[in-house]
Backbone bond lengths (Angstrom), bond angles and torsions (degrees), N, CA, C in turn:
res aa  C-N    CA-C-N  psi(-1)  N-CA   C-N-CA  omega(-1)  CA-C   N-CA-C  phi
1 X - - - 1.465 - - 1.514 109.57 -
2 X 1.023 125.90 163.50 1.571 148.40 -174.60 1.595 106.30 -79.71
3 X 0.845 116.71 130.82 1.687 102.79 172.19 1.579 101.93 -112.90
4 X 1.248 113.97 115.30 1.512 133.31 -161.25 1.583 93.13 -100.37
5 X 0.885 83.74 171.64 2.111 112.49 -174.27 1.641 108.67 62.86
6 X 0.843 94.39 -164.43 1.612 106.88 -150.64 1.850 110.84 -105.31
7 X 1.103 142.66 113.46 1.529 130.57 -170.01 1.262 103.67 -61.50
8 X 1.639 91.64 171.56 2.012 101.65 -162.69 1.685 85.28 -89.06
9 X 1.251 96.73 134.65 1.761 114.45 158.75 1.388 98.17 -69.10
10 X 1.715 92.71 120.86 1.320 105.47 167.61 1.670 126.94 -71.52
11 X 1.629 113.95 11.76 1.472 116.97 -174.29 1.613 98.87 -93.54
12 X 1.442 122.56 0.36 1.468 125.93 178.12 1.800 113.15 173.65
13 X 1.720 104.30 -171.24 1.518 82.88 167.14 1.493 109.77 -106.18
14 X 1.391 101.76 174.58 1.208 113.17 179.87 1.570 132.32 -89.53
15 X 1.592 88.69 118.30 1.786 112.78 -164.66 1.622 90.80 -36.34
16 X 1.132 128.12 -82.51 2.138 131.34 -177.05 1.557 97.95 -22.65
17 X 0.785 145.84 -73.96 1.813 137.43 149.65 1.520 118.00 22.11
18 X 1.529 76.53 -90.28 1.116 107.79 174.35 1.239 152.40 -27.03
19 X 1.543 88.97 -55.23 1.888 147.84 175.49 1.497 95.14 -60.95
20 X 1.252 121.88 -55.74 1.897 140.60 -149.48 1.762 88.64 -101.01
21 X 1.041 125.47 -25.01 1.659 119.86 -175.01 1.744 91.89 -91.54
22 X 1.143 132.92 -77.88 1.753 116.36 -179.68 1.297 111.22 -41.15
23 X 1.735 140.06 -42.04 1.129 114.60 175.30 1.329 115.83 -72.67
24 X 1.644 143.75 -25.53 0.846 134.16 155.59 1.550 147.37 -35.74
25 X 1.574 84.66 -52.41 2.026 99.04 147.55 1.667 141.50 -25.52
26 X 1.471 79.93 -34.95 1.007 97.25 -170.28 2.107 123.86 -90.58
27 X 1.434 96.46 3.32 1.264 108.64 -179.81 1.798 98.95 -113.68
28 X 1.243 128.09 176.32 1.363 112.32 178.62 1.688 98.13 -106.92
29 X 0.986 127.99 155.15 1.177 161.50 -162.13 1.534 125.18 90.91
30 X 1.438 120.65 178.18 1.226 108.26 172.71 1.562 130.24 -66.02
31 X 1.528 108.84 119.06 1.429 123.27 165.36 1.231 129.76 -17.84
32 X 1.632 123.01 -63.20 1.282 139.08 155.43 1.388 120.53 -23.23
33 X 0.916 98.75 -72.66 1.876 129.26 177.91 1.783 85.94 -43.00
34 X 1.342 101.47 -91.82 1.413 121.13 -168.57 1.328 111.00 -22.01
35 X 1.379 115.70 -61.85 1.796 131.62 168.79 1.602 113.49 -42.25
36 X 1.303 107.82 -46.74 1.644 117.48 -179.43 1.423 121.33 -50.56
37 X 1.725 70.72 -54.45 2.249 87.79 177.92 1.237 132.83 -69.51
38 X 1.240 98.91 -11.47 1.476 119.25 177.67 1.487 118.91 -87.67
39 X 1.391 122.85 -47.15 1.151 136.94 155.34 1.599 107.59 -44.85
40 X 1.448 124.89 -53.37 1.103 101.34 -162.82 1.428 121.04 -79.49
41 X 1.897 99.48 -11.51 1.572 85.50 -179.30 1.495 113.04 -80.79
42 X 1.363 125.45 -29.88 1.542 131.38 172.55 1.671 94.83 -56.28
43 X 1.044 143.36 -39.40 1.377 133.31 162.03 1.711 125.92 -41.91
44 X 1.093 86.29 -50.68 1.774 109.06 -172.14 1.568 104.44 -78.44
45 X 1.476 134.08 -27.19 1.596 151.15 -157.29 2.034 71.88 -104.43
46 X 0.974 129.30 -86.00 1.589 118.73 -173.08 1.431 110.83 -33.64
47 X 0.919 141.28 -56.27 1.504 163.83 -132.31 1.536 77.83 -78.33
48 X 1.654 101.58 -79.30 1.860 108.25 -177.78 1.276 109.05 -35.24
49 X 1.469 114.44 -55.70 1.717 123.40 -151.61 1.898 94.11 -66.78
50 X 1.262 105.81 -43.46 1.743 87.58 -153.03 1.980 93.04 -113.82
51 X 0.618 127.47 -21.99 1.498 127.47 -169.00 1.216 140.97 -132.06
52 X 1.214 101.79 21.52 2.073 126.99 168.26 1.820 92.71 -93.16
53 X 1.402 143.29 -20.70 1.159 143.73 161.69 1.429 122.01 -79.47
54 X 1.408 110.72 -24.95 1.442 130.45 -175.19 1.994 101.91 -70.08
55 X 1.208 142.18 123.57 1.652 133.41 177.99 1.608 80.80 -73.81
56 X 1.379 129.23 -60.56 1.645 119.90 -140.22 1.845 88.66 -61.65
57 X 1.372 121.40 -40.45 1.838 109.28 -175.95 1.566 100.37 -72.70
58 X 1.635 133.58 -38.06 1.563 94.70 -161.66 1.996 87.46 -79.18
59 X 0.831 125.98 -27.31 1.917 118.00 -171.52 1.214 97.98 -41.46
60 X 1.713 109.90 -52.72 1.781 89.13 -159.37 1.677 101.45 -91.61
61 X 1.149 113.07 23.85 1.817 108.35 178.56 1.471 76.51 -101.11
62 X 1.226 143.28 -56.75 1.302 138.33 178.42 1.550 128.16 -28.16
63 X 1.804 106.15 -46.43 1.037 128.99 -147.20 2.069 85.19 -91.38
64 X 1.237 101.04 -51.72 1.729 106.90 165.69 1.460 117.11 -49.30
65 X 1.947 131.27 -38.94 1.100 92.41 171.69 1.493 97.33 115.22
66 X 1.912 116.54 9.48 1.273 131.16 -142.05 1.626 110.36 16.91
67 X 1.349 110.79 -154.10 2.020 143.27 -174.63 1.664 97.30 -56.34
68 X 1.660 88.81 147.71 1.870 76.44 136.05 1.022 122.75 -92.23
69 X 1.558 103.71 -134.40 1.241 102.63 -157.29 1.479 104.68 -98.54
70 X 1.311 115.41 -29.76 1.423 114.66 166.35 2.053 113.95 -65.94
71 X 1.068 123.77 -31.08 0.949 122.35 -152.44 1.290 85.81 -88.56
72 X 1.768 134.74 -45.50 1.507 132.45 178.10 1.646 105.32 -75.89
73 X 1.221 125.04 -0.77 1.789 99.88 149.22 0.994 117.19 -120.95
74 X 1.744 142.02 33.82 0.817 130.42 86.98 1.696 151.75 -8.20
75 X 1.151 109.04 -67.24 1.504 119.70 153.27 1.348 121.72 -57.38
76 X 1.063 103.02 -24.04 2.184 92.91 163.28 1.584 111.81 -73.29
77 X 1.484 130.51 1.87 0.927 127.46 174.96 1.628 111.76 -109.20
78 X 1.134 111.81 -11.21 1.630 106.13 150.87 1.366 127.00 -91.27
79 X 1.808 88.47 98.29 1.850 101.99 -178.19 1.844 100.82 -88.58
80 X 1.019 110.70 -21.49 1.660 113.05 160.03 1.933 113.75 -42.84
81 X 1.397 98.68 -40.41 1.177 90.47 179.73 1.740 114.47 -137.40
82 X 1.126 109.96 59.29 1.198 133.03 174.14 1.740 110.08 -55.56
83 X 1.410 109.04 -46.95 1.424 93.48 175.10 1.265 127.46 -70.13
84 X 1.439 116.14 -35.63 1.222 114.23 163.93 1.574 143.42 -87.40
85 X 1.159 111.01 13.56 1.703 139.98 126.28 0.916 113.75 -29.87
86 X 1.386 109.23 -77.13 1.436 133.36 -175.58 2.164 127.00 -51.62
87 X 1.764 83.02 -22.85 1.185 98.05 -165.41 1.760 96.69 -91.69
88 X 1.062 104.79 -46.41 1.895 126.58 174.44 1.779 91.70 -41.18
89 X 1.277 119.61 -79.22 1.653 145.24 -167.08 1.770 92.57 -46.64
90 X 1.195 124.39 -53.59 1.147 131.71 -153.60 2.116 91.86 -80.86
91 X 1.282 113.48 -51.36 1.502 111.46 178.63 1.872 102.77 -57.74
92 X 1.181 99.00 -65.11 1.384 99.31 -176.96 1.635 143.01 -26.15
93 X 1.816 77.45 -30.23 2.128 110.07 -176.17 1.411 86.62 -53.50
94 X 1.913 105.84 -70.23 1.434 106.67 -134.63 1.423 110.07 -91.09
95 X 1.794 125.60 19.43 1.340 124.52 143.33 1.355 117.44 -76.43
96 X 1.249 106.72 168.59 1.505 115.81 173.39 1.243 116.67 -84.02
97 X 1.472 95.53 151.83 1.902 95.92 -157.45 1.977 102.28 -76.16
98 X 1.274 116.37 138.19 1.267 122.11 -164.89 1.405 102.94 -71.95
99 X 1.782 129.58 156.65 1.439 122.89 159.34 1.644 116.27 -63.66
100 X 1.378 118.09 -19.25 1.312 122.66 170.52 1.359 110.87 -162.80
101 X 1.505 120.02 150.46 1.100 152.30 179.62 1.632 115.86 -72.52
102 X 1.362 126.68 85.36 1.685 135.73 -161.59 1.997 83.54 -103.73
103 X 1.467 110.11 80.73 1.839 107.04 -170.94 1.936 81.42 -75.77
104 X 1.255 96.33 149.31 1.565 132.03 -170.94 1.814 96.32 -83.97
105 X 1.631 113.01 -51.71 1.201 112.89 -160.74 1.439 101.95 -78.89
106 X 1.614 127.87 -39.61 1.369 109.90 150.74 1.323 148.26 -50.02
107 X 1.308 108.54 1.19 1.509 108.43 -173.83 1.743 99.44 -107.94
108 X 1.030 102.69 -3.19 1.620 109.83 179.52 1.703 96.19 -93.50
109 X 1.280 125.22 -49.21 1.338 130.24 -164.00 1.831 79.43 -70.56
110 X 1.102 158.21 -69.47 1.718 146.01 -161.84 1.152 88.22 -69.73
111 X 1.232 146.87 66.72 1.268 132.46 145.27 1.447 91.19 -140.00
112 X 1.455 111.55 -25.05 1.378 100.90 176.81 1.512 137.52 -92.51
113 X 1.866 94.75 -21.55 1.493 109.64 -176.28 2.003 108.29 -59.90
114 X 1.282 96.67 -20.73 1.720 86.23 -177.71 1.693 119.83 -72.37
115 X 1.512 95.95 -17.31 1.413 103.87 -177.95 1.693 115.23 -82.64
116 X 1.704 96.51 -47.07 1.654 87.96 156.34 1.637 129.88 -38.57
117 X 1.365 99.82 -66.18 1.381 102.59 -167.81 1.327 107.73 -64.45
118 X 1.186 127.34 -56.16 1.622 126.89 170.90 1.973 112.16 -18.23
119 X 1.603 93.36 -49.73 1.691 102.90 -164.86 1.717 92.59 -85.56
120 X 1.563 130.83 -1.27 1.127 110.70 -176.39 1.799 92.22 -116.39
121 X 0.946 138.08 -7.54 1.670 143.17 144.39 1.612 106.89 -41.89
122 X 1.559 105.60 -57.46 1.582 96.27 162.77 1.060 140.20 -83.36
123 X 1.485 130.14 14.07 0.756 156.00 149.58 2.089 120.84 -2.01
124 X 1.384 102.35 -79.79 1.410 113.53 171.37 1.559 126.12 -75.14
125 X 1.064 108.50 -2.04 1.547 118.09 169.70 1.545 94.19 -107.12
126 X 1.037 131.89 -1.94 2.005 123.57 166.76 1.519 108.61 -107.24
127 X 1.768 107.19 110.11 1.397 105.38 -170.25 1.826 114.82 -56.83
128 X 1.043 127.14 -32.97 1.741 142.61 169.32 1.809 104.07 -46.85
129 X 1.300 100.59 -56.23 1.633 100.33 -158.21 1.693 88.63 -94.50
130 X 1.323 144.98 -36.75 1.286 137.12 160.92 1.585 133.51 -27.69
131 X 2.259 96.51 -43.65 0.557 125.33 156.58 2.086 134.31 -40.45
132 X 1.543 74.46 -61.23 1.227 78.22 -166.15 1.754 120.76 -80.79
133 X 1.673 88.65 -19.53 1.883 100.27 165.79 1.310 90.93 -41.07
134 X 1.117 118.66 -76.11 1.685 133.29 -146.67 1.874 107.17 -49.35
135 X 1.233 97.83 -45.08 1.835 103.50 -173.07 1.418 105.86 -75.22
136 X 1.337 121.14 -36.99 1.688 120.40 -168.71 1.546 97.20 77.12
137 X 1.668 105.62 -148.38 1.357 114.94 -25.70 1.469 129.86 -22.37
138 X 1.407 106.33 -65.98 1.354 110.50 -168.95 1.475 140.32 -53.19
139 X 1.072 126.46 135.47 1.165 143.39 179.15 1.758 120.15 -111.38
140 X 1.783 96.62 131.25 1.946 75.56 172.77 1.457 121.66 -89.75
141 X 1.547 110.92 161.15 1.312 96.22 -169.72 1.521 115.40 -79.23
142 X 1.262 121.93 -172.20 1.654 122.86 168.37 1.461 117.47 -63.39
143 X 1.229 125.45 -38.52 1.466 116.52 172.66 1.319 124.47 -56.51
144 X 1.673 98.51 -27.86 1.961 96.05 -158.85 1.833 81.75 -97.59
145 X 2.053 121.87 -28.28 1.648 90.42 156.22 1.276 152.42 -61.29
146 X 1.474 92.76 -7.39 1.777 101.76 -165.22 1.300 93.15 -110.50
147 X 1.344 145.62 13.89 1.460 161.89 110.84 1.266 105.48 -24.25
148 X 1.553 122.29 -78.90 1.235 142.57 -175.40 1.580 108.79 -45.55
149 X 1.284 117.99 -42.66 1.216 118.98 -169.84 1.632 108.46 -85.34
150 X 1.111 104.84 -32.82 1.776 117.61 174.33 1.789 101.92 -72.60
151 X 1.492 119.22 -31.17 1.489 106.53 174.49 1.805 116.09 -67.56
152 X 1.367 96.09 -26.09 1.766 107.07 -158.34 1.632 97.24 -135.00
153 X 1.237 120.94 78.68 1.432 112.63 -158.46 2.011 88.35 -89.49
154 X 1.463 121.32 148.87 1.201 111.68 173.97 1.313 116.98 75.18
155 X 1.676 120.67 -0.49 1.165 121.10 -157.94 2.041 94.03 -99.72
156 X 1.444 126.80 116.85 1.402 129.72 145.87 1.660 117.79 -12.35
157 X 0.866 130.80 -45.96 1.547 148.38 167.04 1.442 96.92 -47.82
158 X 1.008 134.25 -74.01 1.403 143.47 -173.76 1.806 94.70 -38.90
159 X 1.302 118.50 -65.09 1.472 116.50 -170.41 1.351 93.91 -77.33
160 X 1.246 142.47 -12.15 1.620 116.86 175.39 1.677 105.66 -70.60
161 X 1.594 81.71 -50.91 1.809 74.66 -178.85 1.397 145.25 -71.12
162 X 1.603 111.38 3.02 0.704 140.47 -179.48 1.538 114.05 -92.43
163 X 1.327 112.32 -20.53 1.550 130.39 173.85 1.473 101.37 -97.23
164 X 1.172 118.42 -36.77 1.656 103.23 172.84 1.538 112.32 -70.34
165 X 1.296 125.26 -45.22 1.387 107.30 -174.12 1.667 120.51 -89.32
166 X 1.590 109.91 16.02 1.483 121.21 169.10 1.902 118.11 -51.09
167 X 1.050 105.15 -52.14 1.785 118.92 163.74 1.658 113.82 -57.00
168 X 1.225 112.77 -47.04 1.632 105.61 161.34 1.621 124.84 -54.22
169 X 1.238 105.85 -55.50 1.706 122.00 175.98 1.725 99.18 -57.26
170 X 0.910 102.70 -40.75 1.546 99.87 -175.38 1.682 121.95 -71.67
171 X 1.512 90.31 -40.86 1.799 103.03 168.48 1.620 98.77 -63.84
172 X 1.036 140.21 -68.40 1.353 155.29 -174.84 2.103 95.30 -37.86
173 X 1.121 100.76 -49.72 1.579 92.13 -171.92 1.520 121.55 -59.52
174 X 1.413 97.74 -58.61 1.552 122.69 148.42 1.598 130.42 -11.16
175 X 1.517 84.26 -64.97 2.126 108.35 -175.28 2.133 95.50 -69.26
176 X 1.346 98.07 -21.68 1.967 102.58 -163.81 1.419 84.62 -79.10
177 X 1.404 107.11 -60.37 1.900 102.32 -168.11 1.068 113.03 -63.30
178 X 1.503 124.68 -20.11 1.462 102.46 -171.11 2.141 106.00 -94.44
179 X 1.271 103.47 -24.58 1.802 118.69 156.71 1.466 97.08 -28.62
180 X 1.609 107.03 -67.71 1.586 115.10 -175.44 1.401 130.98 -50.37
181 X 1.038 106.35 -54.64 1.778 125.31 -179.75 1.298 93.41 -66.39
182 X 1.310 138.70 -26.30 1.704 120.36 -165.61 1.491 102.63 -100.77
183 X 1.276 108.13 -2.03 1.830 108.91 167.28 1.550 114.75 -77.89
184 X 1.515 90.36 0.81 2.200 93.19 169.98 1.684 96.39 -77.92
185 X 1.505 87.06 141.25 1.366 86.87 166.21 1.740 131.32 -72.44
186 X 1.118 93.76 -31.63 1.469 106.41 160.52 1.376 132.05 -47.99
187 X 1.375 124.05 -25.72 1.639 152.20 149.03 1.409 105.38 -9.69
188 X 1.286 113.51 108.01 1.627 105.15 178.02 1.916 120.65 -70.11
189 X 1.724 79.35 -17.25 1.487 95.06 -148.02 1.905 109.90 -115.47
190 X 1.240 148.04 119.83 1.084 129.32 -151.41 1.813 99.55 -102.67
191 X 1.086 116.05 155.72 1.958 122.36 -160.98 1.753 89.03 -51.18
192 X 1.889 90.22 131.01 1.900 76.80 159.56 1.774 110.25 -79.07
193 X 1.078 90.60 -163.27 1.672 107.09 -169.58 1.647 99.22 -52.56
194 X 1.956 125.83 -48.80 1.080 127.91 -156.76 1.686 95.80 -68.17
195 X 1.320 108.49 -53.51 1.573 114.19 -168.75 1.805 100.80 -57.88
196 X 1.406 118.16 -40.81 1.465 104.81 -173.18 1.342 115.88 -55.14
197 X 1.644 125.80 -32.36 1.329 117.03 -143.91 1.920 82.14 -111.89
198 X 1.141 123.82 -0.56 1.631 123.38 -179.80 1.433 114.45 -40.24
199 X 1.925 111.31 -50.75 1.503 89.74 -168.19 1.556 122.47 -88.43
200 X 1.339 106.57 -6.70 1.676 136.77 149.43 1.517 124.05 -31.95
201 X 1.486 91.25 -50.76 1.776 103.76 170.04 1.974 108.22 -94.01
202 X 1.180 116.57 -28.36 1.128 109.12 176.51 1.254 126.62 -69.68
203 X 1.755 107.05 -24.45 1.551 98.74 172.43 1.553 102.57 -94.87
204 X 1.279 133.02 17.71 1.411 127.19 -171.75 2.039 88.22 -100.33
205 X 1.246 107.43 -37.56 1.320 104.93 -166.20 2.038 98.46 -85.21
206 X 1.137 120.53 -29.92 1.533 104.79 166.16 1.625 114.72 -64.09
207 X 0.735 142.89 -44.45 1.407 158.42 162.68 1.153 168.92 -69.88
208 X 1.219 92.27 -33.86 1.485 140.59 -176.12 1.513 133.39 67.20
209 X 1.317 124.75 -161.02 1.559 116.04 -156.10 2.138 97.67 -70.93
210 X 1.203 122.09 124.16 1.375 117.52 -175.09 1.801 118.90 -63.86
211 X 1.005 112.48 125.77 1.432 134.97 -167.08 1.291 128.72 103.91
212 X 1.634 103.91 -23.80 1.778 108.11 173.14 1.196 156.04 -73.74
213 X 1.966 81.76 -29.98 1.408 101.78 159.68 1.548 129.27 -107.86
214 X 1.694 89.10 17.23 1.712 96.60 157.60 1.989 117.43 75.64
215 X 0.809 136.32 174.70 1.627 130.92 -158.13 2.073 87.38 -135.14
216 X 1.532 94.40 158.67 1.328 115.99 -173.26 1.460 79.91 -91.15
217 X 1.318 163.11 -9.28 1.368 144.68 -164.83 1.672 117.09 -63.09
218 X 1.263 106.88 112.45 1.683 100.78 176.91 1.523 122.42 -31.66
219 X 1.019 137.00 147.42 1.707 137.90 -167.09 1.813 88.99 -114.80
220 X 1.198 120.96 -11.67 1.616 98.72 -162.68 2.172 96.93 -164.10
């Protein structure tokens, strides 16, 4: 695959980041995640559109070993481009099956996660994205923080941001217990919308968004 957009200027992070992390905020789960997944399917919708016809793109999707496993069920959800699914699946048969899987569309998504996190390190010094830590929904999860902390180890940033999204985690704890307590039957009152979707976001924020960051299961 192509790795599209533009690299982060190393004189700061990059405002488009940035831009895609406050609107992200704004849905509940983690931002990061959210930003990732999004990218990759406009990645994967290009991929179909311009280069399942191209020999030099399916060879070296060949030569990689196609997707994983997240990235190939993904593509069962482009019925837009079903034939050329079909055409990817169908090249893929009649190579030989690889000793390992080098997926193309992941190596584009690690080129990008540093720019997220970088733009979410700055986070509390940007009145917009400070902002929007603070309102939620969204929250990032622990993987893409303990990312953050592995990008900037020792870095003040780490505890700012970690103090900005303290009032979110806290709303979030709140919205879980009260989900809980209204599963008494005795409950006058049935979960509002925030409490229903709590343990939904709580396992998105231990973990992160499900399929992206992939399973500890041995491959071999």
């Amino acid at each position: 695959m192509r790795r599209p957009g533009r690299p982060q200027r190393r004189g700061g992070p990059d405002p488009a980041g940035a831009q895609r992390l406050v609107a992200a905020l704004a849905e509940p789960g983690c931002p990061v995640c959210r930003c990732l997944e999004a990218e990759t399917r406009r990645n994967l919708a290009a991929f179909l559109r311009e280069q399942t016809m191209d020999p030099e793109g399916r060879a070296a999707l060949r030569r990689a070993g196609g997707f994983c496993g997240w990235h190939t069920g993904l593509l069962r959800e482009a019925a837009a481009g079903i034939l050329s699914v079909a055409l990817v699946a169908e090249d893929l048969l009649q190579g030989e099956p690889p000793r390992r899987v080098a997926c193309p569309a992941c190596a584009v998504l690690r080129d990008r996660v540093g720019i997220y996190l970088e733009a979410l390190l700055e986070g509390p010094a940007s009145p917009a994205l400070r902002a929007a830590l603070a309102a939620g929904p969204g929250v990032p999860c622990r993987p893409h923080l303990r990312g953050a902390r592995a990008l900037a180890p020792a870095d003040p940033r780490v505890a700012a941001l970690e103090d900005a999204i303290a009032p979110r985690l806290a709303r979030l704890g709140r919205a879980l217990a009260g989900f809980i307590a209204k599963q008494d039957y005795r409950s006058p009152a049935p979960p509002n919308a925030e409490e229903a979707r709590a343990w939904s976001e709580a396992l998105e924020h231990l973990a992160g968004r499900p399929g992206l960051l992939g399973s500890e299961v041995p491959r071999s």
